[in-house]
C-alpha positions in Angstrom: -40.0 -175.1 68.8 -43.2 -174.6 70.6 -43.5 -171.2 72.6 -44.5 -171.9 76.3 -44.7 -168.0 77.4 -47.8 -166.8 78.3 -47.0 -163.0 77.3 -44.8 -161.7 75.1 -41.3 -160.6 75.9 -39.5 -157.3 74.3 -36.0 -157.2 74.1 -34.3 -154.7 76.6 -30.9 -154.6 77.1 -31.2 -152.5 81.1 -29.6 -152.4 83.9 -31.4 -154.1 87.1 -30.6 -155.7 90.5 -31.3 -159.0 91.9 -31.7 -158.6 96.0 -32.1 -161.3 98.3 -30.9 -162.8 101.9 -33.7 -160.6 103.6 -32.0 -157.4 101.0 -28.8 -157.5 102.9 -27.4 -159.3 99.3 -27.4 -157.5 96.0 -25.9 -158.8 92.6 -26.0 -156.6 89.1 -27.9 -157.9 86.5 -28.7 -157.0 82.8 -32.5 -157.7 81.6 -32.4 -159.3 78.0 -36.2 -159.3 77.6 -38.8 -158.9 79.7 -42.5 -159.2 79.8 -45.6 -158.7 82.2 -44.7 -162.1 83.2 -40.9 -162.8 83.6 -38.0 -162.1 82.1 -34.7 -163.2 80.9 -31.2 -161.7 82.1 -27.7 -162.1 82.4 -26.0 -162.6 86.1 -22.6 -163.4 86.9 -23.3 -166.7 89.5 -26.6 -167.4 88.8 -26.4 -170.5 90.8 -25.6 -168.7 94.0 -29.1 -166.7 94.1 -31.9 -168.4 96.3 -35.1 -169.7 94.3 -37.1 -166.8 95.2 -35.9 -163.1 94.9 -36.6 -159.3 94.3 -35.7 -157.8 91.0 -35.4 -154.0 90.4 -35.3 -152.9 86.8 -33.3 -149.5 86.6 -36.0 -147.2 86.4 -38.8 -149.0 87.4 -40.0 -150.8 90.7 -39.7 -153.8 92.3 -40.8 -157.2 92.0 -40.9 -160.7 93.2 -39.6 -163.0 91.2 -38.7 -166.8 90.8 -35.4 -169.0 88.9 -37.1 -170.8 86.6 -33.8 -171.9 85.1 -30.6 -170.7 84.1 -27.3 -171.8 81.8 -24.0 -170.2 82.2 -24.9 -166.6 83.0 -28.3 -166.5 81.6 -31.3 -167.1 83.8 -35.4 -167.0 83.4 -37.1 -165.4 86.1 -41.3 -165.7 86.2 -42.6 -162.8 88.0 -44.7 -163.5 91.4 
């Protein structure tokens, strides 16, 4: 399987928030891995966020971030 990241990810298992709808929306999430770059984490409805969002990772700040895909209640987020 070829590797398409462009950084590499460390496994995390942390709580975040996903915040969107002009931060009147917010939606628990757990990062999986995460890099300098994007990240992977589990969401309940990952089909009901928009395409673009803000992440905060419990502890740290926020960022912009983008769906890149997602299956079940996983998703891959690239980091704007």
């Amino acid at each position: 399987m070829t590797e398409h990241r462009q950084s590499f990810r460390q496994r995390r298992l942390k709580d975040g928030r996903v915040v969107f709808n002009s931060r009147n929306s917010v939606m628990n999430c757990v990062f999986r891995n995460i890099s300098e770059t994007g990240a992977k984490i589990l969401v309940e409805e990952p089909y009901l966020l928009p395409a673009e969002f803000v992440v905060n990772v419990s502890g740290g700040s926020a960022r912009n971030a983008r769906k890149v895909w997602f299956r079940n209640n996983e998703m891959g987020i690239e980091f704007n």
